[in-house]
N, C-alpha and C positions, 0 to 999 in steps of 0.2 A: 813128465811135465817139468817145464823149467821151473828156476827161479823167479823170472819174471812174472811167467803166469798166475805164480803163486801165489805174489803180492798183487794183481790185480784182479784175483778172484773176487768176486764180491761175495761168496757165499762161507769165507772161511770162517771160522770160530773165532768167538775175540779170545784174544791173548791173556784176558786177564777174569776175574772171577767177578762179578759184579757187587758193593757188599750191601748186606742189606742195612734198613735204615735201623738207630741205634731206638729201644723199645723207651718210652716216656715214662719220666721220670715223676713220681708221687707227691705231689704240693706238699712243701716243708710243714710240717709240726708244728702246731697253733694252739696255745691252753684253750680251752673252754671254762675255763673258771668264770671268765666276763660276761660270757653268754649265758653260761648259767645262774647269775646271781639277778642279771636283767630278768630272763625268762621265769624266775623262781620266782621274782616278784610278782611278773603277770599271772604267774598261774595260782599265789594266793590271793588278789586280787578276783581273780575267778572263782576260786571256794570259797569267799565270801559271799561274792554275788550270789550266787546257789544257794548258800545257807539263809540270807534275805528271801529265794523264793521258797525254798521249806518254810519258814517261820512264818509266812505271810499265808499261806495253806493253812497252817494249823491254824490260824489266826479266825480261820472263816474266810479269806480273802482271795478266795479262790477266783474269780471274775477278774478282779485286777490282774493275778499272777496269768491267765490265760490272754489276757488281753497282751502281754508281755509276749508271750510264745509266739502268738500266733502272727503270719507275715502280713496280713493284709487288715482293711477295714481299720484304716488309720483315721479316719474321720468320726469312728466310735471311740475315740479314746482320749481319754484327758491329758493336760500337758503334760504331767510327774508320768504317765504311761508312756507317754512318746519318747520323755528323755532317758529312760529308764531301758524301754525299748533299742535305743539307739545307741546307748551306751554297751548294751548286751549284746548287740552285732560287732561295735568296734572292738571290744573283747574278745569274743572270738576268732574274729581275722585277725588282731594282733598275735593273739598268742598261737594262733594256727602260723603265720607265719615266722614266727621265732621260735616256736617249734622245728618248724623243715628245716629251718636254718641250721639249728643246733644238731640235728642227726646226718644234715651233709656233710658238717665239717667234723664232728664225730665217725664218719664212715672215712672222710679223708685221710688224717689223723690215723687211724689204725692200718691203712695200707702204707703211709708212708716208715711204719714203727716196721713193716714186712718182716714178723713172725709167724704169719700164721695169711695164708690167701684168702681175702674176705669174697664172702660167696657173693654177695649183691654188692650194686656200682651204685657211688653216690646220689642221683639222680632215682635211683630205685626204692632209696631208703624212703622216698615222698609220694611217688606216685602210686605205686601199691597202697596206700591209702583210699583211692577214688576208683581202685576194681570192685566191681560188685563180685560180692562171696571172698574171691580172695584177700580181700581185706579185712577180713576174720581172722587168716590168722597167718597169712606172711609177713608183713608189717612188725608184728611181734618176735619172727622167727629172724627179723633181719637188723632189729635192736640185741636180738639175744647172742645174736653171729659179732656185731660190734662189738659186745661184752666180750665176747672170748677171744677178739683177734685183740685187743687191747689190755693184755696183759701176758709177763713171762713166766712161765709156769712148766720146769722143763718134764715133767713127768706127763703132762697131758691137757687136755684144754680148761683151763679154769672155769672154777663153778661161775654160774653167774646169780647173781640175789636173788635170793629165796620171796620175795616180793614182787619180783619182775610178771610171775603170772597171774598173782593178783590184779597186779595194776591192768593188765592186758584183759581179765575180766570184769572188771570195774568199769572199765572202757567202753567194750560190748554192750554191759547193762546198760550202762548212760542212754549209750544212741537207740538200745533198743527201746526204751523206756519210751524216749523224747519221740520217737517215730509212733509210739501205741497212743502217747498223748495228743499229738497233731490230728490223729484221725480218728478218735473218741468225741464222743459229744455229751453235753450236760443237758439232755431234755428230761432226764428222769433222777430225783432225790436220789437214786443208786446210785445212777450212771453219774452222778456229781463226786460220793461218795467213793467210787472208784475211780475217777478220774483224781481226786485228791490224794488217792494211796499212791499213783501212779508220778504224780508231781513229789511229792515225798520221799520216795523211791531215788526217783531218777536223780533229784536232787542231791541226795546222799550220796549218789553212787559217784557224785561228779564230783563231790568235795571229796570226798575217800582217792579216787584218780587225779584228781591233780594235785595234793600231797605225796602223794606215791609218785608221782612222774616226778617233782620237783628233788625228792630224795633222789630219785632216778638220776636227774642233772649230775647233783654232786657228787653221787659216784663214782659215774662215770668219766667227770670230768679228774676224780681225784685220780682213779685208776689211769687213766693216761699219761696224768703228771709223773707218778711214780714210777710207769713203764718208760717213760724218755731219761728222767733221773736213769736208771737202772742202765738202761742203753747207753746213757753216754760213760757213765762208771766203767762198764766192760768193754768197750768198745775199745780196739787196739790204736797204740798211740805212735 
């Protein structure tokens, strides 16, 4: 075959290796100290709220505290119910969102520190939350993964707080509670009785969890300051 031919094959090999494209690079390193002292606040703002519906339980004031839980039948309830009510929702969607927020950029954060490959992707550290069953107990396993990718520890992967699986069952209790309460009813002097351990309960379990989470914040937030200190100290110049 000539030369010519050769160049006008159309079926020859290219010449050259094609390269591939270069792998993306891990959103710069951002404290969390801000977001944690925000969040910290909303969440004892929250254990307060809770400790008001224990206390008003014990009080005997159980009808009001129900009247509070419950979603619907707005039209049975007095104005201090409604605003109290509606203050209890925008609590929760606050600090449910400044929450999510704080473990995306806490999962960001430790991928771009790249000591250790974080098992779950930012976006996972939220939504595993709204699986049913699995959000028993991945959620907790993918806070505990953040903990360990977020510090250097050259012998092996750092402990992570001895409180982190409390806090993760304090959680459980809460919503397990709050879900026996929603479908519980007070037609019987018992059924009241246990419906008030059960407000009690839950309540407790909520102020216990969200001081635990809120420690949880500055942990973690300290932990990562130190592991970027650390990094940039060794890091060659």
């Amino acid at each position: 075959m000539s030369a010519t031919s050769q160049l006008s094959n159309p079926y020859q090999p290219p010449s050259s290796v094609v390269e591939s494209a270069p792998a993306l690079e891990p959103p710069p390193y951002r404290s969390l100290q801000g977001q944690a002292h925000v969040l910290g606040f909303w969440l004892q703002v929250y254990a307060a709220f809770a400790v008001v519906l224990c206390v008003s339980v014990l009080q005997g004031h159980l009808d009001g505290v129900l009247g509070l839980l419950e979603a619907g039948g707005d039209q049975d309830k007095g104005p201090a119910e409604l605003w109290l009510g509606g203050f209890g929702i925008v609590l929760f969607l606050v600090t449910t969102f400044l929450f999510a927020r704080f473990l995306y950029r806490a999962n960001q954060n430790a991928r771009a520190f790249g000591i250790r490959e974080v098992a779950f992707s930012p976006s996972s550290m939220i939504w595993w939350f709204f699986v049913p069953f699995a959000n028993l107990l991945i959620p907790y396993r993918a806070v505990r993964n953040v903990f360990e990718c977020s510090a250097v520890d050259p012998v092996g992967a750092p402990a992570t707080p001895a409180y982190l699986k409390l806090w993760w069952i304090l959680w459980i209790a809460m919503n397990f509670l709050d879900r026996m309460v929603s479908f519980s009813s007070v037609a019987t002097p018992a059924s009241r009785d246990l419906l008030s351990l059960l407000v009690v309960l839950g309540s407790s379990a909520g102020v216990a969890a969200s001081l635990l989470a809120r420690r949880m914040l500055f942990d973690l937030a300290r932990r990562q300051d130190q592991t970027v200190r650390h990094l940039a100290a060794h890091s060659p110049r």
